[in-house]
C-alpha positions in Angstrom: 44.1 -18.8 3.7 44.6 -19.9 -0.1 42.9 -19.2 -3.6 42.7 -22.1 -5.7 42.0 -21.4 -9.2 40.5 -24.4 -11.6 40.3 -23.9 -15.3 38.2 -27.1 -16.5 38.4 -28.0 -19.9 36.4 -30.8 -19.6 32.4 -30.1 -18.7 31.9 -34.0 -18.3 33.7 -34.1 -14.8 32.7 -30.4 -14.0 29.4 -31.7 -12.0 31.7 -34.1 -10.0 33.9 -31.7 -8.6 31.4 -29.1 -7.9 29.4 -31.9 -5.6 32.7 -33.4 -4.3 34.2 -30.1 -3.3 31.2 -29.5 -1.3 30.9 -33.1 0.6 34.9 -31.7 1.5 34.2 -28.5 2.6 34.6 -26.2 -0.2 31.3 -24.1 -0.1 32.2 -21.2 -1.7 33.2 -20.9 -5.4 33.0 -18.4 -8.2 32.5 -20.1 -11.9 33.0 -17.9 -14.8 32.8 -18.9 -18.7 36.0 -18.9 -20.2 38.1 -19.0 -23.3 41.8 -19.7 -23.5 43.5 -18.0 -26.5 44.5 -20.6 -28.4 40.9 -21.5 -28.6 39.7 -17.9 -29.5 43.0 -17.6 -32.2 41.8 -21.2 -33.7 38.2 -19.7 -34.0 38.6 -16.5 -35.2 41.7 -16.4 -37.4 41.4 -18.5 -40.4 45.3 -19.2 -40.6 45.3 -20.9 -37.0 42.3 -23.1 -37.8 44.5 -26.1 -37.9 45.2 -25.3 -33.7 41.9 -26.6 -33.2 43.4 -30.3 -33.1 45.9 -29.3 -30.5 43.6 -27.3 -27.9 40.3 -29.2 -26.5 38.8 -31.4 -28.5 36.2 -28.6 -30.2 35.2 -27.5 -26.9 34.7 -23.0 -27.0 34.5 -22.2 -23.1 36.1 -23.8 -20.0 34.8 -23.3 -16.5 37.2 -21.2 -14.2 36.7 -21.9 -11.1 37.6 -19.4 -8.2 37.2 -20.1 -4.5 39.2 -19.2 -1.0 39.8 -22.1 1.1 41.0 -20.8 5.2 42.2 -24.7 5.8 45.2 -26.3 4.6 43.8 -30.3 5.0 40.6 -28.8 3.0 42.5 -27.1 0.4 44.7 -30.6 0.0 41.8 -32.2 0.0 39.9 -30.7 -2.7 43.3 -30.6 -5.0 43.5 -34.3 -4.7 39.8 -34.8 -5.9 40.1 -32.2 -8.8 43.7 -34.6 -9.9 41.5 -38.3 -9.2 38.7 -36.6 -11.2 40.9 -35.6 -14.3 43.4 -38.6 -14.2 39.8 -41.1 -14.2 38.6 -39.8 -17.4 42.4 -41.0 -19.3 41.9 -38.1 -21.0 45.2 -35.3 -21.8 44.2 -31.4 -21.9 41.6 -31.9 -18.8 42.8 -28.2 -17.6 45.0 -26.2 -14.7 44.8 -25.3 -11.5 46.6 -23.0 -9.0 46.8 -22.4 -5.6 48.6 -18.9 -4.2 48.4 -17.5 -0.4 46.2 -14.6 0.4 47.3 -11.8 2.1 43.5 -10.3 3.3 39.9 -11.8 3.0 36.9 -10.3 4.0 33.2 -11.1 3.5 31.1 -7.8 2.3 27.9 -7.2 3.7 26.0 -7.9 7.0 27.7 -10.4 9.0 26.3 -13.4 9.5 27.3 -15.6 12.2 28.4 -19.2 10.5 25.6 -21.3 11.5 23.3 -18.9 9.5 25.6 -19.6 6.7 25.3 -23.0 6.8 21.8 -23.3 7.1 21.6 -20.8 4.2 24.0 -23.0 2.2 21.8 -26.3 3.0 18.5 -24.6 1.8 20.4 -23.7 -1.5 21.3 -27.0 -1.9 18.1 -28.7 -0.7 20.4 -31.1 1.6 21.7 -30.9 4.7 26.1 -30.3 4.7 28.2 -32.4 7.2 30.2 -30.9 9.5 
């Protein structure tokens, strides 16, 4: 099992990789608003106003994107699509990402058994997810 964490600096591809992820496999993600410091210094401290050239392109919060992925193939997968998706826009500054192992996962709750899941999953989506 892996976390892969995405920090998106660019909200134009950030509706692509949420749909592609999911037509991969990668149902589950955490998304947070975030800011990195050189955006918050550049904002907030008149003397680094000139950083705001450097960091990305005026935009205050990136997407951090958190999610566990159980299959190696899956977790390749998605980290391909995330690189296509930044490289296609020719743009510099499009984010990071990480990927470290996890020791433990557990879900919290009930159990549910997985085709529960998945039908959950489709109705929040209003589609049907491939297997």
């Amino acid at each position: 099992m892996y976390l892969l964490i995405a920090v998106i600096n660019n909200e134009d591809i950030f509706n692509d990789l949420i749909t592609g992820w999911l037509d991969i496999g990668v149902t589950g993600a955490t998304i947070i608003e975030s800011t990195d410091s050189l955006q918050l210094i550049s904002r907030h401290i008149p003397i680094f106003a000139g950083f705001r050239t450097l960091n990305t392109g005026g935009m205050l919060h990136n997407k951090t994107l958190f999610t566990v992925i159980e299959d190696q193939e899956i977790l390749n997968e998605a980290v391909a699509y995330l690189e296509t998706l930044c490289r296609e826009t020719g743009k510099p500054h499009q984010g990071i990402y990480f990927v470290t192992p996890l020791l433990d996962f557990g879900r919290l709750g009930l159990e549910v058994d997985s085709e529960k899941r998945q039908r959950d999953m489709e109705i929040k989506l209003g589609k049907p997810l491939e297997d």
